[in-house]
N, C-alpha and C positions, 0 to 999 in steps of 0.2 A: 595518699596514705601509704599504697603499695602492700605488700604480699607480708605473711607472719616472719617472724624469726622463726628458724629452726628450737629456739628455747620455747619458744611460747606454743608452738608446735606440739612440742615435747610436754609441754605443761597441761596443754590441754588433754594428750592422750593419757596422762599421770591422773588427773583428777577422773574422766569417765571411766579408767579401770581401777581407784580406789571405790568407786562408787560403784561399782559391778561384781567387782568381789564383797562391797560388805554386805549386799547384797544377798547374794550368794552363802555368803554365811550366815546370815540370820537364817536363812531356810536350812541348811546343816543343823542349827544349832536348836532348832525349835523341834525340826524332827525329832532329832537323837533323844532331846527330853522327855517328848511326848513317846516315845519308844521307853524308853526307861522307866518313864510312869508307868505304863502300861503292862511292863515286866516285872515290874515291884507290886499289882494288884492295886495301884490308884484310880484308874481306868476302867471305861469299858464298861461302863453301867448303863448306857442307852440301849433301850430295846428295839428302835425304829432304827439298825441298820443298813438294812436295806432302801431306807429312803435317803438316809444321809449319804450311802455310796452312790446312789445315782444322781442325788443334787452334785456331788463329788463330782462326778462324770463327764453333765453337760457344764458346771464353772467352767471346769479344766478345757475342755472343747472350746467354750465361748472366751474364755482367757489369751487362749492362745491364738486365736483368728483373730484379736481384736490387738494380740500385740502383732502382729505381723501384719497388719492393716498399717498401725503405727507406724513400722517400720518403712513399709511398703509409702507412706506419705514421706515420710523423712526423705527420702530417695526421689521423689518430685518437687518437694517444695525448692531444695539443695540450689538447682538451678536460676531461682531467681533469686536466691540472696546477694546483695549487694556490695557484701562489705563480710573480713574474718568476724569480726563480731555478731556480725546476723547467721552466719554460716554457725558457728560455735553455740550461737545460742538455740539453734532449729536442731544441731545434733544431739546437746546436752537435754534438752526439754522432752524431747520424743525418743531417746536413748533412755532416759529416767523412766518418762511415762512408760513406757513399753515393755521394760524390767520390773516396773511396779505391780502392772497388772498381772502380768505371771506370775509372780513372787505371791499377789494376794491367794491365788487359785491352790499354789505349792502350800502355803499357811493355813489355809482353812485343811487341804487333805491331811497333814500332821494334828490339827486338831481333829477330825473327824477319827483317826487313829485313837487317840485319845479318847471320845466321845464313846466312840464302839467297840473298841478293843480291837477292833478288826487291820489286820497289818497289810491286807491289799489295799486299804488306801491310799496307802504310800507310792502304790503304781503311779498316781498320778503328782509325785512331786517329780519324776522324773522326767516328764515335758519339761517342766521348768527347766533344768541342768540341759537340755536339749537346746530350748531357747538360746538362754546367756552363753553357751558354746557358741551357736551359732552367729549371736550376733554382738560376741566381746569385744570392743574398741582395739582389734590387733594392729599393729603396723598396715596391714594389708586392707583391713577394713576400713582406717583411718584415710588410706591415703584413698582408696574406691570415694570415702564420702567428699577429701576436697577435688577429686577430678570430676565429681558430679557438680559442685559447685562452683570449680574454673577459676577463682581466683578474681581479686578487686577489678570493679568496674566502673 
């Protein structure tokens, strides 16, 4: 079958960074709302704040170990894929997973803003933005993931 095209390449690093940035946005976009709500006086009627910052706390903690587990799999399985196709498929599945579950930890802290009024919640969307930095499908990232996986065999 032999090795990708340089297009298809290219294709694939285009889709896992549409999908990372929309990503990314919805967490922009949910914040900023729930900030606006909450500046407008719709907000911030829950009185158990201090339980919802700490459920806040240990998501975000557990959020983040469990994407960088993910990650951290993606970077062993790599090696025994067989074929671009199983490679493509082991980085888009565990690239999505792995942004998802930080994304959800980032979602709930913007609602929790919401919820409580309280705007240090927002401390904990910015793991998330730490994440998806760290581990955005760059040129340099892409090509680490196929020299992990070496090419058709």
């Amino acid at each position: 079958m032999g090795n990708p095209s340089p297009e298809q390449l290219a294709a694939d690093k285009r889709t896992l960074r549409v999908i990372w940035l929309a990503v990314a946005s919805g967490v922009i976009l949910i914040s900023a709302v729930m900030t606006f709500l909450v500046q407008s006086g719709s907000g911030g009627t829950m009185a158990e704040g201090g339980l919802i910052f700490t459920v806040n706390a240990v998501l975000n903690i557990t959020s983040i170990l469990l994407g960088f587990s993910i990650q951290k799999k993606l970077d062993a399985s790599l090696p025994s894929a067989s074929s671009h196709a199983e490679a493509m498929g082991l980085i888009r599945t565990r690239c999505i997973l792995s942004i998802a579950v930080v994304e959800g930890s980032a979602l709930f802290a913007a609602v929790a803003v919401f919820l409580t009024g309280d705007f240090l919640n927002l401390a904990f969307v910015v793991p998330f933005f730490a994440f998806a930095w760290l581990f955005f499908p760059s040129d340099e990232r892409f090509a680490y993931w196929l020299a992990l996986w070496g090419g058709e065999r």
